[in-house]
C-alpha positions as CSV (number, residue, x, y, z in Angstrom):
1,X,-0.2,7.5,0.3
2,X,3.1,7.5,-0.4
3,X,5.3,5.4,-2.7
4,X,7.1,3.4,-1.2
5,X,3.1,2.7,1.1
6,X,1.8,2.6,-2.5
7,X,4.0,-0.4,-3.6
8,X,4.2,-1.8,-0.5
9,X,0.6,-2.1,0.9
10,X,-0.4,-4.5,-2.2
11,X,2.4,-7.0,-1.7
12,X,0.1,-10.2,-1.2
13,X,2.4,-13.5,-1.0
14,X,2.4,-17.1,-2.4
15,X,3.4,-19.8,-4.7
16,X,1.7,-21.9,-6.8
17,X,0.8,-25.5,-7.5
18,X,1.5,-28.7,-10.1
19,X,-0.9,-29.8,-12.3
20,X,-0.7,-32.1,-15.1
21,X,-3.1,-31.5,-18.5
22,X,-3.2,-35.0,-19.4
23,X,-4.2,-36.1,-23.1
24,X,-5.8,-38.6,-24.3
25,X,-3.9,-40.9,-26.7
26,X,-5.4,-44.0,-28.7
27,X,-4.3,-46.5,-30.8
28,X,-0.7,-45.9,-29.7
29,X,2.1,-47.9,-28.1
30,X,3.0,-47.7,-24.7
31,X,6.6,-45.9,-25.5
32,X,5.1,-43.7,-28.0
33,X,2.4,-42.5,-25.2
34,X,5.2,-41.6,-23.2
35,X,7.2,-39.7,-25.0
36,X,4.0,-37.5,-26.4
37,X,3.0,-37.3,-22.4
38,X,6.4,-35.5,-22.0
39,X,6.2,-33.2,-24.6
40,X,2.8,-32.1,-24.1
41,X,2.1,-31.9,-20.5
42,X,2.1,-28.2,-19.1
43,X,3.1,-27.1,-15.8
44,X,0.9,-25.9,-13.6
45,X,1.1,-25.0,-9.5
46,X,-0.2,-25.1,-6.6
47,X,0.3,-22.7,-3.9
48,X,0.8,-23.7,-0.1
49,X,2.1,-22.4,3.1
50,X,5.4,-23.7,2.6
51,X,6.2,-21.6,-0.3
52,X,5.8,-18.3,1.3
53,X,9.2,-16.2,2.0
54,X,10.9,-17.1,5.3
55,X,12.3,-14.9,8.1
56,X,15.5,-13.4,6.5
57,X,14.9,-13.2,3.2
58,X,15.3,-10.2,1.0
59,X,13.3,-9.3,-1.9
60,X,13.5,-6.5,-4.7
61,X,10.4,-5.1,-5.5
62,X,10.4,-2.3,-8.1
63,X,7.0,0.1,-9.5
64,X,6.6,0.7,-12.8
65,X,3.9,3.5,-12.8
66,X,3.7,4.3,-16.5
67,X,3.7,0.9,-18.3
68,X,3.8,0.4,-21.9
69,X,4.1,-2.6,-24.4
70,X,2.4,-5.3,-21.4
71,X,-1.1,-6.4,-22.0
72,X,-3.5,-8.5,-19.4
73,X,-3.7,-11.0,-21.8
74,X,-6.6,-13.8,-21.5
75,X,-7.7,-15.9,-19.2
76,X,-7.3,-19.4,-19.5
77,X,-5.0,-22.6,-19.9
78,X,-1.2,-22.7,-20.9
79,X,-1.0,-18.6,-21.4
80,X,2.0,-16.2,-21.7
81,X,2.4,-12.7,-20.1
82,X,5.8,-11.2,-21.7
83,X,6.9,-8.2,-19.2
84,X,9.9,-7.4,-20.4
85,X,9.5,-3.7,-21.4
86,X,9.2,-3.3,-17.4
87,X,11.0,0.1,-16.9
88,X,10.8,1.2,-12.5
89,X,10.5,4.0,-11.5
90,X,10.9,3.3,-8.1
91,X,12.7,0.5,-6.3
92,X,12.1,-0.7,-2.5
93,X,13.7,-3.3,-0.5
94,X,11.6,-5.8,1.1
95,X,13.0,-7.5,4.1
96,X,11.3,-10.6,6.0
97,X,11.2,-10.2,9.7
98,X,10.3,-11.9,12.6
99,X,7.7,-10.3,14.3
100,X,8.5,-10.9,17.5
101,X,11.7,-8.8,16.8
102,X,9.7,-5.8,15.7
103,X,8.7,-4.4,18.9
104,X,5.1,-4.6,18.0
105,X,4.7,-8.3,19.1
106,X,1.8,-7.6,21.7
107,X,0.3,-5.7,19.4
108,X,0.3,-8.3,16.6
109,X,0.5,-11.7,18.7
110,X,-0.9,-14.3,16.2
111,X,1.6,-12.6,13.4
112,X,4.5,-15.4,12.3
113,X,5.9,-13.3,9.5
114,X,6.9,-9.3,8.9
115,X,7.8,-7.7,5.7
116,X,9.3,-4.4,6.2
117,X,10.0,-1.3,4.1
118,X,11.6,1.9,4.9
119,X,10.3,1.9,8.7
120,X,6.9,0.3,7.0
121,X,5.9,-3.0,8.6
122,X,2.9,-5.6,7.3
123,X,2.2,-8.2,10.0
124,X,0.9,-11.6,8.3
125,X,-0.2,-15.2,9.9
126,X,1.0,-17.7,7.3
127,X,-0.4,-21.1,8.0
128,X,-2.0,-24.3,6.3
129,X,-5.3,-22.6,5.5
130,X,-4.2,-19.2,4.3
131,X,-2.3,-16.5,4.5
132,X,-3.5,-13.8,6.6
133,X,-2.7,-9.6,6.7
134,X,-3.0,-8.4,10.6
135,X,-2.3,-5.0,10.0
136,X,-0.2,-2.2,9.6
137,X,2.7,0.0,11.1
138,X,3.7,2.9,9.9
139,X,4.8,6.9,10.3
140,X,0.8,7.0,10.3
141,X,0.2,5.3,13.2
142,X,-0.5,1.4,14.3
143,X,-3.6,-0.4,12.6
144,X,-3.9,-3.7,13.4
145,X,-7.1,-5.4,11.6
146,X,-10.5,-6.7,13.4
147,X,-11.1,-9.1,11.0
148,X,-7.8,-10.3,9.0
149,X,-7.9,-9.8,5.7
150,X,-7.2,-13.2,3.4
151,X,-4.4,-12.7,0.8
152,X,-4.6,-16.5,0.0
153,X,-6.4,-19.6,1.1
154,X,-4.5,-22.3,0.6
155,X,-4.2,-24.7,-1.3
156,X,-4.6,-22.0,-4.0
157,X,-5.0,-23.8,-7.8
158,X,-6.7,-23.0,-10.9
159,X,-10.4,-21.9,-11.0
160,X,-10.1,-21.6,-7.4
161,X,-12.4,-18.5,-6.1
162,X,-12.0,-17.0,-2.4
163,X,-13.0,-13.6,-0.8
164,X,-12.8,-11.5,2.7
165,X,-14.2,-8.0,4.1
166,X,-12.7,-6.2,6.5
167,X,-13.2,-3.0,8.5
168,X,-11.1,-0.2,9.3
169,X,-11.4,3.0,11.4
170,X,-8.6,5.7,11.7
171,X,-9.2,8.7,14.3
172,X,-8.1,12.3,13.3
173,X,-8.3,15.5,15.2
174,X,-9.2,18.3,13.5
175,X,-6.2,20.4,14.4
176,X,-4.0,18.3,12.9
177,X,-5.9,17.8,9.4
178,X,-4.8,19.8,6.4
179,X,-6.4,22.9,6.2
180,X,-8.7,22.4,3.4
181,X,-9.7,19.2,4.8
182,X,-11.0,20.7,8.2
183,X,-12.4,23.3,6.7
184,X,-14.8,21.1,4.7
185,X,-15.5,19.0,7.6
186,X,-16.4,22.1,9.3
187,X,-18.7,23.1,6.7
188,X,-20.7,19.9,7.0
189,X,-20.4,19.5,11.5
190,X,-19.6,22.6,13.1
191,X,-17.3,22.9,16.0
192,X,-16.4,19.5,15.1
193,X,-13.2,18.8,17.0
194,X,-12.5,14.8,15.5
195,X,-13.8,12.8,12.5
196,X,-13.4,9.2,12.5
197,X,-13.1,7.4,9.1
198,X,-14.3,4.0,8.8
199,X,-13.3,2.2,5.4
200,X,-15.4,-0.9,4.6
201,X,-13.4,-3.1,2.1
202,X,-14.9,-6.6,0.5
203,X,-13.1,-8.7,-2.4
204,X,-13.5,-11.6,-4.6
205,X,-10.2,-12.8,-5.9
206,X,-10.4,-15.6,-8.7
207,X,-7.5,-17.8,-10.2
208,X,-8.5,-17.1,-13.5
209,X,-5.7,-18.3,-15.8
210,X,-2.0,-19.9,-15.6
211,X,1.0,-20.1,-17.7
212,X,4.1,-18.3,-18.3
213,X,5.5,-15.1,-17.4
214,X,8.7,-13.3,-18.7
215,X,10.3,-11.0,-16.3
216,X,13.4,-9.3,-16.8
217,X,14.3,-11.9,-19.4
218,X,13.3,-14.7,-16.9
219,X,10.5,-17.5,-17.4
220,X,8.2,-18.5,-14.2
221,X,5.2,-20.5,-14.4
222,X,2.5,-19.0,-12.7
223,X,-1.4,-18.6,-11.7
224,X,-3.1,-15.5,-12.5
225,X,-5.6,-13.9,-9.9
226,X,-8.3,-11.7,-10.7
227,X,-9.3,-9.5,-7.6
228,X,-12.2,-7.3,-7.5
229,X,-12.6,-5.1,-4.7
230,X,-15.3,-3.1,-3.8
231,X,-14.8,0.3,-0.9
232,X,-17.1,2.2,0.7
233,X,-16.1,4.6,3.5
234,X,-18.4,7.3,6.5
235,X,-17.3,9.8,8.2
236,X,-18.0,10.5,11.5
237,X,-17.6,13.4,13.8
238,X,-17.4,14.8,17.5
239,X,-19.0,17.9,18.1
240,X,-17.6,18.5,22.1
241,X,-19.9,19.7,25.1
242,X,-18.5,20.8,28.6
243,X,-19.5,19.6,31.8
244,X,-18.9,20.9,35.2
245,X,-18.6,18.8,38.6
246,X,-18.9,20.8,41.6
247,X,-16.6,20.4,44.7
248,X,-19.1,20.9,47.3
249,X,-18.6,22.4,50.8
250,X,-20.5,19.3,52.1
251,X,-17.8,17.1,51.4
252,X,-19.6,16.0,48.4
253,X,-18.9,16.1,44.4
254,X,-22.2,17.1,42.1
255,X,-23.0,15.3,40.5
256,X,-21.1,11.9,41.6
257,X,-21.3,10.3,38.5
258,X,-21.1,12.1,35.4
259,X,-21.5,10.5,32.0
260,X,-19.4,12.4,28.8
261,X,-18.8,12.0,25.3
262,X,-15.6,11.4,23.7
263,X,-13.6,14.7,23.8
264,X,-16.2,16.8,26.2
265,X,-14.5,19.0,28.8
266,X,-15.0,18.7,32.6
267,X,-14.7,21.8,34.3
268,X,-14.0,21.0,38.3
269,X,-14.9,24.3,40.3
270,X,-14.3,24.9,44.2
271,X,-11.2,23.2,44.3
272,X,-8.6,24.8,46.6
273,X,-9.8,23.4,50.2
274,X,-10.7,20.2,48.3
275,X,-9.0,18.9,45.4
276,X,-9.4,16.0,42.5
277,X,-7.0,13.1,41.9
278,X,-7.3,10.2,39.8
279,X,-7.2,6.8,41.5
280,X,-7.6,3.3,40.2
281,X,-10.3,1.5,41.2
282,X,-9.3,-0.4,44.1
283,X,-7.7,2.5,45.7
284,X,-11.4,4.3,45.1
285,X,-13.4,1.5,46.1
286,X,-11.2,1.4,49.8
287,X,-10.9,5.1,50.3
288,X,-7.2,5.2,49.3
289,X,-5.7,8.2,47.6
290,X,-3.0,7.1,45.7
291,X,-2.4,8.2,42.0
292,X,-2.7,6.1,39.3
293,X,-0.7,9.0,37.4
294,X,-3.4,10.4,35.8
295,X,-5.5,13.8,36.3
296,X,-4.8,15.9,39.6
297,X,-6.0,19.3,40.3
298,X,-5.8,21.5,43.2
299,X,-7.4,24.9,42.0
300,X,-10.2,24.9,39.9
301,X,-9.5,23.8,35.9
302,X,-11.0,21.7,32.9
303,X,-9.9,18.7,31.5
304,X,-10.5,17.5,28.1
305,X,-11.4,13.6,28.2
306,X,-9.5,12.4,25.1
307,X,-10.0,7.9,25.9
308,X,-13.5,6.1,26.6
309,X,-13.3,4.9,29.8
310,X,-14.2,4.9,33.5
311,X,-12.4,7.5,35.2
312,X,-12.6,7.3,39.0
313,X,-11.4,10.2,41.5
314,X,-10.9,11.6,44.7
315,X,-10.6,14.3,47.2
316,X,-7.9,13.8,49.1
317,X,-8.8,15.4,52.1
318,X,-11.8,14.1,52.6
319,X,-11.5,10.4,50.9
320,X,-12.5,9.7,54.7
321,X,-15.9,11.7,54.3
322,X,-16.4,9.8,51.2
323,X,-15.6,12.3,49.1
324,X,-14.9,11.3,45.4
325,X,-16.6,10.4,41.6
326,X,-16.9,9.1,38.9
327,X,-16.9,10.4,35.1
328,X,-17.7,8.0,32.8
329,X,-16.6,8.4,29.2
330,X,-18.8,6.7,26.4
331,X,-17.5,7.2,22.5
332,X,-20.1,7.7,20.4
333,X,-19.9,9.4,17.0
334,X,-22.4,11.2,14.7
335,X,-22.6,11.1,11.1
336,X,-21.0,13.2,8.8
337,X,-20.9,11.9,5.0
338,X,-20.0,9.3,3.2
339,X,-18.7,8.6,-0.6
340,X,-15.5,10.6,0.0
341,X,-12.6,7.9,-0.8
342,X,-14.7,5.4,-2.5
343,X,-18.6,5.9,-2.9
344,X,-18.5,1.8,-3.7
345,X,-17.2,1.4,-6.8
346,X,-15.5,-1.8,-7.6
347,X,-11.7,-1.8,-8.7
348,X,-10.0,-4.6,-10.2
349,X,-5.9,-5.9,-9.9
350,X,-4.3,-9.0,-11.6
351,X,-1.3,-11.0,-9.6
352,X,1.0,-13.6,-11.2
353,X,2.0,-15.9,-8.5
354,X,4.9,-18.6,-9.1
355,X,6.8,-21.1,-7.2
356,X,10.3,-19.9,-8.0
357,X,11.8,-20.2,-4.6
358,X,13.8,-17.3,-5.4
359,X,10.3,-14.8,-5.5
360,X,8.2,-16.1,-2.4
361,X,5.7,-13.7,-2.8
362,X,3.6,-12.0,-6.0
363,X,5.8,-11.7,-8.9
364,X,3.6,-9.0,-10.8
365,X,0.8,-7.3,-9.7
366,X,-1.1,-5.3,-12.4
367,X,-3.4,-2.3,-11.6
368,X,-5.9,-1.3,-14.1
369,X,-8.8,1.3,-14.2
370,X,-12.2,0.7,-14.9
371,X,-11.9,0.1,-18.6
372,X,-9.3,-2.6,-17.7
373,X,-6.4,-0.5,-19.0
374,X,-3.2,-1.0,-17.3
375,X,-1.8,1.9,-14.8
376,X,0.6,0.7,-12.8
377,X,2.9,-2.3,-12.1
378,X,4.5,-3.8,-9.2
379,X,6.8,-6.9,-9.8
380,X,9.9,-8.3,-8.3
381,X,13.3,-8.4,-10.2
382,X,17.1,-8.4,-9.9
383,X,19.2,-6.2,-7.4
384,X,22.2,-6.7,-10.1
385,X,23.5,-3.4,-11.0
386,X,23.7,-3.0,-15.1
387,X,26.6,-0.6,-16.0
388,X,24.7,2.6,-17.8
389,X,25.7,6.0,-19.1
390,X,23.7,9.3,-19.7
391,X,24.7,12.4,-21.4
392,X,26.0,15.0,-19.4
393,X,26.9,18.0,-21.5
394,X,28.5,16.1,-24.2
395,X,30.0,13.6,-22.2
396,X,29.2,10.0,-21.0
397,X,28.8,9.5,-17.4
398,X,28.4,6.2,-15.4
399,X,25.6,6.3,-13.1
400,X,26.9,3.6,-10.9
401,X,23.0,2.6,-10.2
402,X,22.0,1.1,-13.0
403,X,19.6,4.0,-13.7
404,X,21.2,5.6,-17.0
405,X,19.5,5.4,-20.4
406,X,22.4,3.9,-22.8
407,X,23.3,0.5,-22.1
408,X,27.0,0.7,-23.7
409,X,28.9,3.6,-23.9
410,X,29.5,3.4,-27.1
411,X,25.9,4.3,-27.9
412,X,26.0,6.7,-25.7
413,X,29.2,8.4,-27.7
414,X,27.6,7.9,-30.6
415,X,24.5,9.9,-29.6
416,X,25.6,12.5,-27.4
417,X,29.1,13.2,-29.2
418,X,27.0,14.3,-32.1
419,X,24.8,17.5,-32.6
420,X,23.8,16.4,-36.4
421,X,20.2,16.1,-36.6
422,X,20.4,14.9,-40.0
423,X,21.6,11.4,-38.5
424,X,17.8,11.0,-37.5
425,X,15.5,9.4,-40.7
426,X,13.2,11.9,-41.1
427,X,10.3,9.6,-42.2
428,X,11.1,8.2,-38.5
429,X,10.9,11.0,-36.3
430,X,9.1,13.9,-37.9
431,X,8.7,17.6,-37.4
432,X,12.4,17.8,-36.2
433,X,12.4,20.2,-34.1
434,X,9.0,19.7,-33.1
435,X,6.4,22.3,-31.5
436,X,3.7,19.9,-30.1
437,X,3.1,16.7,-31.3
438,X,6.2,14.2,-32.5
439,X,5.6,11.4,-34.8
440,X,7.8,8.6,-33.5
441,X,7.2,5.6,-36.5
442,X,9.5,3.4,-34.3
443,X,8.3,-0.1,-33.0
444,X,7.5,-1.0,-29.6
445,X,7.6,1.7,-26.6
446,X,9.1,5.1,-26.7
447,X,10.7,6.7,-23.9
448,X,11.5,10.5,-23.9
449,X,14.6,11.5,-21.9
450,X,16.3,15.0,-20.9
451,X,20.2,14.8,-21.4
452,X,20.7,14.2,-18.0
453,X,18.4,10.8,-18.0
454,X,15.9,12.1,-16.4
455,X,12.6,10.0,-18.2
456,X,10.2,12.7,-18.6
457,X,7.3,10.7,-21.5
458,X,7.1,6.9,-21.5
459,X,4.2,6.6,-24.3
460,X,3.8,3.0,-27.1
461,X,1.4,5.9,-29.2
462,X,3.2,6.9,-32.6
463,X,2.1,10.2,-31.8
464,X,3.4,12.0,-28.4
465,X,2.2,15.2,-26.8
466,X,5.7,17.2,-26.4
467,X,3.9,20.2,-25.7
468,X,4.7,21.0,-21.9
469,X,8.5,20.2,-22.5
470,X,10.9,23.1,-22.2
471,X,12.9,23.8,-25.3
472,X,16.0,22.1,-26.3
473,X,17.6,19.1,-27.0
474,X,16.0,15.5,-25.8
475,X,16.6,11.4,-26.3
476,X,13.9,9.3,-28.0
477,X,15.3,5.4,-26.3
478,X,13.5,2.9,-27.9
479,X,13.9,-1.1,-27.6
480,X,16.7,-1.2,-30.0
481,X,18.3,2.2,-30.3
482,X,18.2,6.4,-29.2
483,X,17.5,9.3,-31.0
484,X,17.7,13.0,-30.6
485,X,15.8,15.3,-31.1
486,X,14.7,19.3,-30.7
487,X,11.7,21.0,-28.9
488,X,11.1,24.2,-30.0
C-alpha cells in the first residue's frame, strides 16, 4: 500500500461531546459552590453528525512513522496525551468533496461526503446515527463496500462501545500479478488463470478515556478510542476449461445452451456459411439480428468469457430457421489458501477525536503492534511554513518547506561553520568518532541527520546503532540543541 493509501485509508472522522464531572459539595454556601463548580468541572465531548468536516474544507494530515518521546497513556477520566515531539515524514492534503462532483456518483449513490488525496477518494454517509465508509477509489481500481463499515455511531461519548464487519473481494488475473506472486499461486492451483481475494474484517472500537491532547503546541479536549480489529482473508482461484459449440449444417447450434465457468473458452467451429453475433435478449427472443456490440464471428474462433452472465446469440443467416444459443456464464471459485495477509490476528489503533471545528475529523491516530508499542502516527497539524536551514557544504541553506533541521540560522552557523569536534562534551556524546554504537546522554528524543537534512535515525534510546551509516560527518538534533559528530 502506498503512503499516501497508508495514511489516508485510516482517516476515520468525528468530534466529540460535553460532559460535566459534577462534585459533590456539603456544608458550603451557595456562592462558594459555585465558584468550586467552575474550577473543577472538566470538559468533556460528545460527538455528532454536525461536527464532521463539510464540503470544501481542507485538512493537513501528516505521518509520523518513527515516533519517539509519545506514550498511549491510560485510560480513564481527565487524561493528557502530550504529542509534541511529532516529527512527519510525510505530509498529504486532504480535501472535502462532494461526491456528486467526483464522477463516481452512481457508483456511490447514498455517499454525502468525499475526502480525497492525490487521485485517492473515500466515499462516506454522514448522518444522525453514524458515520459510514462506502468504499474506495483509487489507481487500484473502484471498491465500493457490501456492508458499510461504521467509523462512528453517533452520539459517540465516553465508555461508549460500537463495532461492524465487513467483507471485501478484489479480482486479479494472474498475468498481471508480480512474478513471485503467480508463481506461488501456481504452485498451490495449476493453470490457474485468476485468484480472487476475499478479506473478512470485524472490529470493536471502545471510547476508553478523554482529556487533553497537545499537538503542535496546541490543546484539544478529546475522547480516546480503542479499536481492535481482527482480519482474516481466502483465496480463491479459476482453473479455465474450453468448450466448443458447433455450427451445424442443420441450421442448428450444439449444444443450444451451454453452461461455463468464469474465464472458460468457447471455441465456435463451422462458422463461415453460418456465423455468431451477440444479440440482447429481445432481439433473440423475436428473431432479430441486431448487435448489442458484443461478440461476432464469421470464421471459426474462441472467445474467452471474462463477466458472469447470460450471453445470448445468433446466426444471422438463419435467425429465420431459428438458428441461435445461449452460453450461460456462472462464477464459481475454488479454494486456494487462506492466512496469507492476516491468518486472524487481532490488531489494535488508538484515535483522539476533538471538537475543534478547525480538525473535523481524527486528530491523532496511533498504531501499535502487538505488545502495544507505538509504530506509527497519523495526526492533523498546521500548513504554516516555519523558516529552516540545513547544512550544505558549510553553508546555511533555506529550505523554503519548512523541512530543514535548524530552526534559526544562527544555530545552524554555529554548527556547520565549525569542524571542531572538541565543542561536543564528551561525557555527552561518546566514542567520537564512533564505529557502531553512539552514546547520546541527552534528554528526550535524538534525531540523526546527514548534512544535507536528510533524517536517517530517529531513536529516544541513549544508545544508537550507527553501524549501517556511511562514514563522515553527521547532526545529532535534539529538543534543545545539535551536535556533530563522526562515523568512522
Amino acid at each position: 500500500m502506498s503512503k499516501s493509501i497508508q495514511i489516508f485509508r485510516r482517516n476515520e472522522i468525528s468530534i466529540l461531546y460535553i460532559f460535566e464531572n459534577k462534585l459533590l459539595l456539603m456544608k458550603l454556601n451557595t456562592l462558594l459552590i459555585g465558584m468550586l463548580f467552575s474550577i473543577c468541572t472538566f470538559a468533556q465531548i460528545t460527538i455528532s453528525d454536525t461536527d464532521i468536516g463539510s464540503v470544501g474544507d481542507v485538512r493537513i494530515q501528516k505521518y509520523d512513522e518513527n515516533p519517539v518521546g509519545i506514550s498511549l497513556g491510560n485510560a480513564g477520566e481527565n487524561q493528557t496525551w502530550d504529542f509534541s515531539t511529532l516529527s512527519p515524514d510525510n505530509i498529504a492534503e486532504l480535501n472535502f468533496l462532494d461526491p456528486s462532483k467526483t464522477g463516481f456518483s452512481e457508483t456511490f449513490p447514498m455517499a454525502n461526503l468525499t475526502i480525497e488525496n492525490d487521485g485517492f477518494h473515500l466515499f462516506l454517509s454522514n448522518s444522525p446515527g453514524g458515520l459510514y465508509i462506502l468504499g474506495y477509489v483509487g489507481d487500484f481500481g473502484t471498491y465500493p463496500l457490501e456492508n458499510p463499515e461504521l467509523v462512528l455511531e453517533f452520539p459517540t461519548q465516553y465508555e461508549d462501545e460500537f463495532g461492524f464487519s465487513v467483507q471485501l473481494d478484489s479480482v486479479s488475473l494472474i498475468s498481471e500479478m508480480e512474478p513471485d506472486q503467480a508463481a506461488g499461486l501456481q504452485f498451490f492451483m495449476p493453470g490457474i488463470v485468476a485468484a480472487k481475494i476475499r478479506l473478512d474484517t470485524s472490529s470493536i472500537s471502545y471510547v476508553d478515556a478523554w482529556g487533553t491532547a497537545i499537538v503542535e503546541g496546541a490543546e484539544y479536549d478529546v475522547l480516546r478510542v480503542k479499536k481492535s480489529s481482527f482480519a482474516t482473508d481466502t483465496i480463491f482461484g479459476i482453473v479455465p476449461q474450453s468448450h466448443e459449440v458447433y455450427a451445424s449444417d442443420y441450421q442448428i447450434f450444439t449444444p443450444e445452451y451451454l453452461t461455463v465457468n468464469l474465464f472458460d473458452t468457447v471455441h465456435f467451429s463451422n462458422l463461415g456459411i453460418h456465423d455468431v453475433v451477440e444479440v440482447d435478449e429481445e432481439t433473440w427472443n423475436t428473431n432479430g439480428t441486431e448487435s448489442n456490440g458484443g461478440f461476432e464471428y464469421y470464421n471459426d474462433a474462441s472467445h474467452v468469457f471474462t463477466e458472469a452472465g447470460v450471453y445470448y446469440y445468433v446466426c444471422t443467416p438463419h435467425i429465420g430457421m431459428g438458428m441461435k444459443g445461449i452460453i450461460e456464464v456462472q462464477e464459481n471459485w475454488d479454494y486456494v489458501m487462506s492466512g496469507v495477509i492476516s491468518s486472524g490476528e487481532s490488531s489494535t489503533n488508538y484515535t483522539w477525536y476533538t471538537d475543534d471545528a478547525n480538525i473535523g475529523m481524527p486528530l491523532v491516530e496511533v498504531y501499535v503492534n502487538s505488545e502495544d508499542e507505538i509504530i506509527a502516527v497519523n495526526y492533523i497539524g498546521s500548513d504554516e511554513v516555519i523558516p529552516s536551514w540545513n547544512c550544505v557544504e558549510g553553508s546555511c541553506i533555506d529550505t523554503a518547506d519548512g523541512s530543514g533541521i535548524f530552526s534559526s540560522l544562527e544555530e545552524c552557523e554555529e554548527v556547520c561553520g565549525s569542524n571542531s569536534l572538541e565543542e561536543i562534551n564528551a561525557n555527552t556524546i561518546y566514542p567520537n568518532p564512533a564505529k557502531d554504537n553512539l552514546h547520546i546522554e541527552l534528554k528526550g528524543s535524538k534525531q540523526i541527520y546527514s548534512l544535507l537534512g536528510e533524517l536517517l535515525i530517529k531513536s529516544d534510546k541513549d544508545i544508537v546503532d550507527i553501524s549501517h551509516l556511511s562514514k563522515g560527518a553527521y547532526l545529532i538534533k535534539t529538543n534543545n540543541a545539535t551536535y556533530k559528530f563522526m562515523k568512522e
